[in-house]
Each structure stands twice: as C-alpha cells, then as structure tokens.
N, C-alpha and C positions, 0 to 999 in steps of 0.2 A: 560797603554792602548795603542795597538797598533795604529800608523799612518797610515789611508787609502791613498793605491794607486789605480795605473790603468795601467793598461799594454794591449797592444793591440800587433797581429800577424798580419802577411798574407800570403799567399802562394804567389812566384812570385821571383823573383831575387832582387828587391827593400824590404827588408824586414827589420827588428828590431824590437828594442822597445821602449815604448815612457810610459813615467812614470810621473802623477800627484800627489803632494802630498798636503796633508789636515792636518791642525791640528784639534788635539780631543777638544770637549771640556773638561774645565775647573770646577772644583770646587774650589770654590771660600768661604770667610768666615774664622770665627775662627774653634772652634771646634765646631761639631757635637751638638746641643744640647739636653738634656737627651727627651726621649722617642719622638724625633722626626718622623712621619712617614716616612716610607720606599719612597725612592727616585720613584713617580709611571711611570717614565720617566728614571731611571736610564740605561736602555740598549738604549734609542732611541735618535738617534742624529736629522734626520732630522724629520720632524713633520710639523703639521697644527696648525699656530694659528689665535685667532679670535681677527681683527684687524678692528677696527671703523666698524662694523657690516658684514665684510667679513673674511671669512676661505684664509688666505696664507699660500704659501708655504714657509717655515723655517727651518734654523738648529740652535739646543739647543748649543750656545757657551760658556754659565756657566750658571751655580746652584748653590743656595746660600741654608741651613736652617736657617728659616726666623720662629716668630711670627706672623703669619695675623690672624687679628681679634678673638684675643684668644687660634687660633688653630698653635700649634709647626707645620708647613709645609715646602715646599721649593717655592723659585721665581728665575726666568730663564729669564737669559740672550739669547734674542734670534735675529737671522741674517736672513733677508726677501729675499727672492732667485728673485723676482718676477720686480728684477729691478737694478737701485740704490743700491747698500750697504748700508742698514736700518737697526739699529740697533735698540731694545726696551729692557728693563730691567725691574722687576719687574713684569713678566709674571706671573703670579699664574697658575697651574695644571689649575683650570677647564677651561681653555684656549686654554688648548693643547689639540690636537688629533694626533694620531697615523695612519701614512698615512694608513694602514688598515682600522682604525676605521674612517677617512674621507673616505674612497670609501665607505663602508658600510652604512654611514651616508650620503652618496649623499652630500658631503659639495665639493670634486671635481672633474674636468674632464680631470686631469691628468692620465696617464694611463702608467704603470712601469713594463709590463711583454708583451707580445706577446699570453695572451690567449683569447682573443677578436677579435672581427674584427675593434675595435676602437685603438690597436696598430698594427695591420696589417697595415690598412689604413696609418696608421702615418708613418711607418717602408717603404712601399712602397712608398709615395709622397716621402722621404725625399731623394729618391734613382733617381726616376724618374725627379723633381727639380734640381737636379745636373746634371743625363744627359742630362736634355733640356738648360742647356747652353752652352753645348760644342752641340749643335745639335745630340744628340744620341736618337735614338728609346728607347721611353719605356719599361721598364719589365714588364712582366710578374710574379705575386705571382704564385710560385707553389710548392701544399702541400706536393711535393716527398721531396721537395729540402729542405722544412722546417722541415718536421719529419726526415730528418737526421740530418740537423744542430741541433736540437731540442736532437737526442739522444747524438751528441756528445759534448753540452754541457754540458748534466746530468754526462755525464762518465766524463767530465773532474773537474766536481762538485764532485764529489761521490769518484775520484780518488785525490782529492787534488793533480791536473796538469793543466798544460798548455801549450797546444803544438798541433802542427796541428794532423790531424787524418791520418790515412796512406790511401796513392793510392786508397787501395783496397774497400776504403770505398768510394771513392768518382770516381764510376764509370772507375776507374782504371789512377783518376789523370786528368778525363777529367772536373771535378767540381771544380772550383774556390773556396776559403774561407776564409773570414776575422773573426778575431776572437779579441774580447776583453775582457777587467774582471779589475773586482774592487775589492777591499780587504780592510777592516780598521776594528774598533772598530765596535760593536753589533750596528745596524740601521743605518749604513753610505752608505750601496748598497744599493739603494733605485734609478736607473736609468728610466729615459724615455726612448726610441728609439731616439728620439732627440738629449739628451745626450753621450748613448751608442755608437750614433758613430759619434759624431761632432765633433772628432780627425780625423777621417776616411776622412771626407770631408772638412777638417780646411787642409790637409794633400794640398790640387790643391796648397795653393800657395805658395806651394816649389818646384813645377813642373815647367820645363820651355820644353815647348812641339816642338818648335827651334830646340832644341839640343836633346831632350827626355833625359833631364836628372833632377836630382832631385837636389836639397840645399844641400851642404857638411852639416852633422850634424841633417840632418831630415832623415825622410822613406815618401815614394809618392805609397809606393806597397797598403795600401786600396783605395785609392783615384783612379789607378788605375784600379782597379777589380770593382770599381764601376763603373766609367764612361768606360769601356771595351766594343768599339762598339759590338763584336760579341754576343756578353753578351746577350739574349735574356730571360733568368727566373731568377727570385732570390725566396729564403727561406731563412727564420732565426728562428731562436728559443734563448731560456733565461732559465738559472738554477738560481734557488737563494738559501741561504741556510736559514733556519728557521729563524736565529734570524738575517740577514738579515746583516751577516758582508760578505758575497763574492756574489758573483755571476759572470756568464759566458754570454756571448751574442755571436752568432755563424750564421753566414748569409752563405751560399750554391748560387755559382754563375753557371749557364749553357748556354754557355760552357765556361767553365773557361778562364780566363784572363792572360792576365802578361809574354808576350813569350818573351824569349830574343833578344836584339835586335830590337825589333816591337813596334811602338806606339799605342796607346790606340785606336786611328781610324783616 
C-alpha cells in the first residue's frame, strides 16, 4: 500500500516543495479466518466513527478479522483527528461511516471540496484571517479566478501532473497561483480547505519580513501570494479522484504576487 504525501507549488521566486508523510494503516491478526466477510472499509482510511453518542472525525490505523457475536467480521483500530491523539480499538463496522456517507447522513459539518458556499466561505476567511494580521485588505471571491484554478486542477487530476499552468493561461502571468496535492493509499485525500492549505500559512513563520528573506530549508512563496497586498481577488478550485487517493487544490490570485526583490506590502 502506497505512503500518502503532499506536496505543494507556487508561482514566485521563493518556491519548492514541502512533502508530508503518513503511514497506512495496518492489518493486524493471525490469518484470515474462513469465510470471513469482505473488509466493508477495506479502501477507506479516514472515516466517521460514533463515539459516546457523537460522529468524529477518524482514521482506520488497523483491522483485525474478529468473531463478534457469532458473526466471522472485522474490529478497527481507530485514531480521533478531533484533538488529542485518541486512540480506540475494537471498533466494529456499524460504527463507521464513510465521510460521504456522513455528509449524506447529515452526521457532519465538515466540508472537503469547494462545491458549496460552506467551503468557499471557509477557503476565503482562512485567506482574509491571515491578511488581517499583517494589516492587508480583504479578497475578494471571484468566480473567473476559481473556474480557472478549478479547470487546472482537473487537468492536472486527469493528466497525472503537477506543475504550474502556463502564462497563457493565467491572463499572460499577471495571475498569481498556489497549488497543492495529496497522494497515498485509496481514502487518504479526504482534505478540508483548512487543511489544504495550513502548509501555505504555517509557511509566515519562516519569513522574516526585516530582511524579506525566508528559513534556509523552508519555501515562504504561498504564504507570500497570500498575504500579497496588491492582491485584490482570489479563486480556487479542488479535483479528487473517485476513490479518493489524490487530489489537487488550486487558488488563482489577482494580481499576482511574488515580484522579485519586493516585499509582500
């Protein structure tokens, strides 16, 4: 089972990449036992379980096949994202949900895509929050700048790539754009906007704005193009792929950011 990463871009002269890594879960146990059922969690890592009368957020860190209550099944080892490092074992299936089948189920109000206005909303505070500490005017949501970030990160979904889009596509280089992605085993891409770019803005404090210069050994190019006073609109857009091992995140800045030589404001 492959190892999920994460790797993020930016357009700008401060650039690189920045790479998280995650172990898969575990199957755990002896062998197999005979006519066990089929693992019904076997592709999903992260998931909902219900936990003293509440749905969390979790990921599957082992599965055991178990005997409960006469029935050959499995019980899951699982990891509570929702704080603390909480661990619980002994999870049985009807416990689990599949973050689809929690939004479906109205069990959450997390939200892991940009096709709502409840990850717009999210995806624009989390922008606007960071420039109001360094005193920077507000963005602007605007939907040019998103249905482009939006097509290129289908094309870089659909092209198994990664990599900025050319000039031509971005107003002729006068559009800023940070880009990120996640990769691992079947149901590890499973990001918030939150998440998607809390590298992006973890990135300030390797910036020392004195000297405008960044941490030997870090990148400060999204952190950047975020807080980039001239910066007046942002869009983004999100690809994921069905079974929900990659996915692309893609923000469009106007007017782009990151000139060499020039500090952010």
């Amino acid at each position: 089972m492959p190892i999920p990463w994460i790797l993020s871009l930016t357009i700008g002269v401060l650039s690189g990449l920045s790479f998280t890594v995650a172990l898969p879960p575990r199957i755990s146990g002896g062998t197999t036992p005979a006519q066990t059922h089929p693992d019904p969690f076997e592709n999903q890592v992260m998931v909902y379980v219900l936990s003293q009368d509440q749905w969390r957020e979790a990921l599957i860190r082992g599965r055991t096949p178990r005997l409960v209550e006469g029935q050959r099944t499995w019980v899951y080892l699982v990891e509570f994202l929702d704080g603390a490092k909480e661990r619980r074992a002994h999870i049985t299936p009807d416990r689990i949900r599949t973050i689809p089948q929690a939004q479906a189920q109205g069990l959450t109000t997390h939200v892991y895509d940009l096709s709502g206005q409840a990850g717009i909303d999210e995806m624009l505070a989390l922008h606007n929050d960071l420039r109001q500490q360094v005193g920077m005017a507000p963005l602007r949501w605007s939907t040019d700048l998103a249905d482009s970030a939006q097509a290129w990160a289908e094309f870089l979904l659909a092209n198994h790539a990664f990599y900025h889009s050319p000039d031509r596509r971005r107003r002729r280089g006068r559009v800023g754009e940070n880009l990120h992605q996640r990769l691992g085993a079947p149901g590890t891409s499973y990001a918030t906007p939150g998440r998607a770019i809390a590298g992006w803005i973890n990135e300030g404090n390797y910036y020392t704005y004195a000297t405008h210069t960044c941490a030997p050994g870090h990148q400060c190019g999204h952190y950047l193009q975020m807080v980039w006073g001239e910066s007046r609109e942002v869009g983004c857009g999100m690809a994921r792929t069905t079974d929900a091992r990659r996915e692309v995140w893609a923000c469009h800045y106007f007017p782009g950011g990151i000139v060499p030589n020039r500090r952010p404001y």
